[in-house]
C-alpha positions as CSV (number, residue, x, y, z in Angstrom):
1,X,-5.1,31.4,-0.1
2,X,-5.1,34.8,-0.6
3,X,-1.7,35.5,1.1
4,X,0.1,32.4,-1.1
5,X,-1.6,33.9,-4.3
6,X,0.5,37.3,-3.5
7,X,3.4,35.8,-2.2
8,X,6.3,35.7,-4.8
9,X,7.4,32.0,-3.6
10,X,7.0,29.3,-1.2
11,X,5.8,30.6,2.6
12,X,6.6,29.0,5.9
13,X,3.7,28.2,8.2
14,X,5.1,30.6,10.8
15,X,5.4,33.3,7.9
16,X,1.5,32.5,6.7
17,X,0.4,32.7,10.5
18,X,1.7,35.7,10.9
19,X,-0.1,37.1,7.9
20,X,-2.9,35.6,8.1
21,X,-3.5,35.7,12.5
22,X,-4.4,32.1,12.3
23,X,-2.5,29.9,14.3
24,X,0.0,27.7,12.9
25,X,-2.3,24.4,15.1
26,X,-5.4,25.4,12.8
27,X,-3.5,25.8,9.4
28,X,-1.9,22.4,9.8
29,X,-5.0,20.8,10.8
30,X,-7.7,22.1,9.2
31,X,-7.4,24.4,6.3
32,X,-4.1,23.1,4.8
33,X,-5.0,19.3,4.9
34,X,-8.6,20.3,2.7
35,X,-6.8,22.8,0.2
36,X,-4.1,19.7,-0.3
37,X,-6.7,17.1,-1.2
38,X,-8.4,19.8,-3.7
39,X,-5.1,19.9,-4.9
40,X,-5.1,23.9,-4.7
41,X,-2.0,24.0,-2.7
42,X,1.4,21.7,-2.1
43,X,3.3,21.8,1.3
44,X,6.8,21.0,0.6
45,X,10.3,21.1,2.7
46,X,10.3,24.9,1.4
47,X,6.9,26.0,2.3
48,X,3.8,26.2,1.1
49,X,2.6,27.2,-2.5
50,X,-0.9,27.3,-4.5
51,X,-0.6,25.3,-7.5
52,X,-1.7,25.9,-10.9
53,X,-5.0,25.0,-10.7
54,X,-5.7,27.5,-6.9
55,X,-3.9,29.9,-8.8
56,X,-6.5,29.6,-11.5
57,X,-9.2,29.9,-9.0
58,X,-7.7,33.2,-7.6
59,X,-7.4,34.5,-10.3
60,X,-11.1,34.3,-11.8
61,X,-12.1,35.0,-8.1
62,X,-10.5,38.2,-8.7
63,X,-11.5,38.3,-12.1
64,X,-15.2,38.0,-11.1
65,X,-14.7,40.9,-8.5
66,X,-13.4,43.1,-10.4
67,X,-16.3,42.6,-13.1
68,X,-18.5,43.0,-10.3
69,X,-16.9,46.3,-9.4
70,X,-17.3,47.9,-12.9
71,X,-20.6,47.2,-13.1
């Protein structure tokens, strides 16, 4: 998720392998079908994308970390 929240648009499954060293087999099967019904990300025709609501998550993940930080 971390590599959709960065990205400035849409990324193929080849392109988020790449980033991420996960296979393209695994993403398809596993981690994209479980982020889709928890509606944090949308496959289109285009790629993928986190929606608003993993985007929110991301960013109070971050948020939370960087409280944690300053502590």
């Amino acid at each position: 998720m971390k590599a959709l929240y960065n990205a400035a648009g849409p990324i193929s499954i080849r392109e988020l392998a790449n980033i991420t060293g996960i296979d393209e087999d695994s993403i398809s099967q596993y981690y994209e079908p479980y982020l889709n019904r928890i509606n944090f990300i949308h496959v289109s025709s285009k790629g993928r994308y986190l929606t608003s609501r993993g985007n929110i998550f991301m960013e109070d993940k971050y948020a939370y970390r960087k409280s944690r930080t300053a502590a």
